[in-house]
C-alpha positions as CSV (number, residue, x, y, z in Angstrom):
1,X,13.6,-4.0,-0.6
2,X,13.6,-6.3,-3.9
3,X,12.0,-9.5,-4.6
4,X,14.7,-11.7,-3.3
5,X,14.6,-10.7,0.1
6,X,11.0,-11.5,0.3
7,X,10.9,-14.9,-0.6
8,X,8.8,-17.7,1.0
9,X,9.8,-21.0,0.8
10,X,6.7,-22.6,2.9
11,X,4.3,-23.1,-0.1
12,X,5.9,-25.7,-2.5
13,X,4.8,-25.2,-6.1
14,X,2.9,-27.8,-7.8
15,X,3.9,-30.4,-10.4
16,X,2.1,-30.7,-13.1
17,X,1.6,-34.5,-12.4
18,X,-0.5,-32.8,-9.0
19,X,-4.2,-33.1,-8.9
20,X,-6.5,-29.8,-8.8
21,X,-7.6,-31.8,-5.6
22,X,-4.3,-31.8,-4.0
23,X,-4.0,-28.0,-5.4
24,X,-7.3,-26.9,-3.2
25,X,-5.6,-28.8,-0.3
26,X,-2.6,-26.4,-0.7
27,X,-4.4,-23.3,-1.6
28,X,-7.0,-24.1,2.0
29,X,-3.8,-24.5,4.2
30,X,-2.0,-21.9,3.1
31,X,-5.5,-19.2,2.8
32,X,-4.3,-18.4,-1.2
33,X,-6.1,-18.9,-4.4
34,X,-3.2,-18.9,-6.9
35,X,0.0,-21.2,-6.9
36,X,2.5,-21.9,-9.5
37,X,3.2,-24.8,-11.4
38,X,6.7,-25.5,-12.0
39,X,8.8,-28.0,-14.2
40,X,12.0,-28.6,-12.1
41,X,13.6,-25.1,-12.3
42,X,10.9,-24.0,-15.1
43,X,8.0,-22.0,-14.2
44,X,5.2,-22.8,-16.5
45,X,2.1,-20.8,-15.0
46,X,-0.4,-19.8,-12.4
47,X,-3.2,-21.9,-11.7
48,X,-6.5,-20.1,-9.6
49,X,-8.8,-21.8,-8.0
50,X,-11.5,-20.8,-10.4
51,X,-9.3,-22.8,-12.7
52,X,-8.9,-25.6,-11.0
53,X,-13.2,-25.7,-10.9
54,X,-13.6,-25.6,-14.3
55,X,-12.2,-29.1,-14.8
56,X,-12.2,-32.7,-13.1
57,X,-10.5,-31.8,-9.7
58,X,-9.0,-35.4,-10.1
59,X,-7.2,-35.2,-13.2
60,X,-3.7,-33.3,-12.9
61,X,-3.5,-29.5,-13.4
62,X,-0.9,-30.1,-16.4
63,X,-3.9,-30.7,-18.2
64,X,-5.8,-27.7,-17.3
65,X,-6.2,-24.2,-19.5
66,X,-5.1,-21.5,-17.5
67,X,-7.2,-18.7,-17.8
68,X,-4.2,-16.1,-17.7
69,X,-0.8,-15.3,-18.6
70,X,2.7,-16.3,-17.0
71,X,3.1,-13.2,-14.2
72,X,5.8,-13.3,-12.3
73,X,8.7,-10.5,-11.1
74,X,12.2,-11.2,-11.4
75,X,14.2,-11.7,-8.3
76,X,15.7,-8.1,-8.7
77,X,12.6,-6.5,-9.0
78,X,11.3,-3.8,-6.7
79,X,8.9,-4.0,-4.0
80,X,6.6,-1.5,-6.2
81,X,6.6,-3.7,-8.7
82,X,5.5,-6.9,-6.9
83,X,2.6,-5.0,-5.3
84,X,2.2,-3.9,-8.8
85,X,2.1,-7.3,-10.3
86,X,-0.2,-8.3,-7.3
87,X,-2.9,-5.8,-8.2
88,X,-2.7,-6.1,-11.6
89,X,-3.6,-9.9,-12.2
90,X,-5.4,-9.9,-8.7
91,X,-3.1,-12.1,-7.4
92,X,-3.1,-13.5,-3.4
93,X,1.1,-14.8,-4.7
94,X,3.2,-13.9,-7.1
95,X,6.1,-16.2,-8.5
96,X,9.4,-14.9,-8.4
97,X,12.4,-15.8,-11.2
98,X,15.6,-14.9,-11.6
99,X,18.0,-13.6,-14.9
100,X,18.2,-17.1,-16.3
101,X,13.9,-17.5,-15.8
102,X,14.1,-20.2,-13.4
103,X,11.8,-20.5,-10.5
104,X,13.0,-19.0,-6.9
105,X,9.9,-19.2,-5.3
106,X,6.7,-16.7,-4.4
107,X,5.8,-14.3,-2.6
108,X,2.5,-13.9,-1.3
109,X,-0.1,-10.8,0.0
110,X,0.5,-12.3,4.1
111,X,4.7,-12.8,3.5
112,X,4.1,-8.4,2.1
113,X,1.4,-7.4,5.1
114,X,4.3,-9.1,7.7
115,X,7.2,-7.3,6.0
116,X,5.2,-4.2,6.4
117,X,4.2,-4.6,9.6
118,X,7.2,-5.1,10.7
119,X,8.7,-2.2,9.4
120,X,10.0,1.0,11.8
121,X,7.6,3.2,10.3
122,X,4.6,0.6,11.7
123,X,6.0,-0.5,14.9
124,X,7.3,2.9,16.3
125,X,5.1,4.7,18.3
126,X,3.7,8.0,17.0
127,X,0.4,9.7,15.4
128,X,-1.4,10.1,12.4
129,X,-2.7,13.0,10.2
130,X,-4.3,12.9,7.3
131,X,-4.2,16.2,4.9
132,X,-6.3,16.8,2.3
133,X,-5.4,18.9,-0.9
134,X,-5.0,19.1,-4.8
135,X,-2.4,17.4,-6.8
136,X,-0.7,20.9,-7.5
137,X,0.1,21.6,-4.0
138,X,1.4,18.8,-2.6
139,X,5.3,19.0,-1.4
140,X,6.4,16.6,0.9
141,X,9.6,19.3,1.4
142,X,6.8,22.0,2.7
143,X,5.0,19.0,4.7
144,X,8.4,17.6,6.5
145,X,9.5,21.4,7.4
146,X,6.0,22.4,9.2
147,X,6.7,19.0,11.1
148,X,10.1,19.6,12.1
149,X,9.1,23.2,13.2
150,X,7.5,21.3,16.3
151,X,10.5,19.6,16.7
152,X,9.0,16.4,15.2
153,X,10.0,13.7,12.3
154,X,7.8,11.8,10.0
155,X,7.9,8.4,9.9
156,X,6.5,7.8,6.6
157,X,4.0,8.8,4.5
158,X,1.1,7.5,2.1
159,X,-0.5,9.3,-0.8
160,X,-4.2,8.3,-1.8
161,X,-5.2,9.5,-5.0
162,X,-7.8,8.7,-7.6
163,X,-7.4,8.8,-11.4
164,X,-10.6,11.0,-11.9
165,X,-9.8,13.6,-9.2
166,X,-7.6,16.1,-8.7
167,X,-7.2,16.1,-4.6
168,X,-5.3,14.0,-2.9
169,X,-4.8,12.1,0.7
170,X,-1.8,12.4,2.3
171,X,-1.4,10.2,5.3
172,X,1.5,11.0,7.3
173,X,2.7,9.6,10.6
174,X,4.6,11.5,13.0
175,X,6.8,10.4,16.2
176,X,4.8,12.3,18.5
177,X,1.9,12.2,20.2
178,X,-0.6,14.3,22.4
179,X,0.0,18.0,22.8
180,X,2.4,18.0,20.4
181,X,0.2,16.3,18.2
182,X,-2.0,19.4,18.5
183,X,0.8,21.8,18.1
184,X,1.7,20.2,14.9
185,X,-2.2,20.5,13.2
186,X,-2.4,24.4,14.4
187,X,0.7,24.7,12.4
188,X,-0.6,22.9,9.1
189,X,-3.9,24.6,9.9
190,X,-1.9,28.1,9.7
191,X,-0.7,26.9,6.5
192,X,-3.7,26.2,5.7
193,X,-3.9,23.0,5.2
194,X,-7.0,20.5,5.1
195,X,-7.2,18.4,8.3
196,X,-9.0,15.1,7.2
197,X,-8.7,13.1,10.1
198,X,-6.3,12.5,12.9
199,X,-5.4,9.4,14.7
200,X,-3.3,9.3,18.5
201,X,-2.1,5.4,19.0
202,X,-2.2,5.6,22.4
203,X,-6.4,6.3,21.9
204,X,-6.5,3.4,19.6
205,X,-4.5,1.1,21.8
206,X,-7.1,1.9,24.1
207,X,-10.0,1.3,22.7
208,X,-8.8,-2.0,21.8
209,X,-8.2,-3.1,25.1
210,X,-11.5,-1.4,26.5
211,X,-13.0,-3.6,23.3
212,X,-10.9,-7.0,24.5
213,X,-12.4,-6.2,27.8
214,X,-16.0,-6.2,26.9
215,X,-15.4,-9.5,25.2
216,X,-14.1,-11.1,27.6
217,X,-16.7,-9.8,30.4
218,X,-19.2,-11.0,27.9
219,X,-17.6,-14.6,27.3
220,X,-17.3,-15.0,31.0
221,X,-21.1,-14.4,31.9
């Protein structure tokens, strides 16, 4: 998935003729604190809210500092990289360009959380294990085989890991659930590896209703 095919053309960019006034209005509908400024086709920066209440609200945000940089991914650009981007300057958007720098439009953190949501991996039923173990030993090759020993497929995966440590999370998610879900932990357990915490969606999905349940016993009294 690249940067193109994430595009959201709902939040027009501002002008620099725009007010920081108008600006908040934008960034209160649309629940961000960043949005570009853009000269026709020309992408001149990213205004934050804290910039915007540094100065007169009233006067137009082409007068403003900005307190960082132009970021912005091109159009071709990876999905690693816009989260990358995202992180990096704390951004709740990120502008998007393409070869010839002109502006294409933004992405932002809700248009990423859909496209993941979305997703097989999210919206297929299944389980979750989480294995913990050091950076040396991880092999997602070992990981899948143990899993398809039970006559099982992962979904997807997710590594957590932290600069100053040498262990690692491994979240994977598996197409099956309930006995089979145990079957699968003996067989990392033989293997020795570190069960962290498992997770059946069937359990969640209950909870949640038993949850919407209470609430709405509650609002009804």
């Amino acid at each position: 998935m690249i940067a193109k095919n994430l595009l959201s053309h709902s939040i027009i960019p501002l002008r620099t003729s725009d007010t920081g006034a108008e600006a908040l209005g934008i960034m209160s509908d649309f629940y961000v604190r960043h949005l570009p400024i853009v000269n026709d086709k020309q992408l001149l920066g990213l205004i934050s809210e804290d910039d915007i209440l540094e100065y007169d609200v009233e006067e137009a945000v082409g007068s403003y500092q900005l307190s960082m940089n132009r970021p912005y991914v091109k159009d071709t650009d990876h999905l690693y990289d816009i989260l990358k981007t995202l992180s990096e300057f704390q951004l709740t958007v990120v502008p998007v360009v393409d070869a010839e720098d002109n502006y294409k439009g933004l992405i932002s953190q809700d248009d990423l959380v859909r496209y993941f949501a979305n997703t097989g991996s999210f919206t297929e039923s299944g389980s979750i294990v989480v294995l913990g173990m050091h950076k040396r030993d991880y092999s997602l090759a070992e990981i899948s085989r143990i899993v398809e020993s039970e006559s099982a497929a992962i979904l997807s995966t997710f590594i957590t890991s932290n600069l100053d440590s040498e262990r690692i999370d491994v979240t994977v998610k598996i197409n099956k659930q309930d006995f089979q879900l145990q079957r699968i932990i003996a067989s990392f357990e033989r293997f020795d590896y570190t069960i962290k915490a498992s997770f059946q969606e069937s359990d969640y999905f209950d909870g949640l209703q038993e949850r919407y349940d209470s609430l709405m016993n509650y609002l009804n009294v």
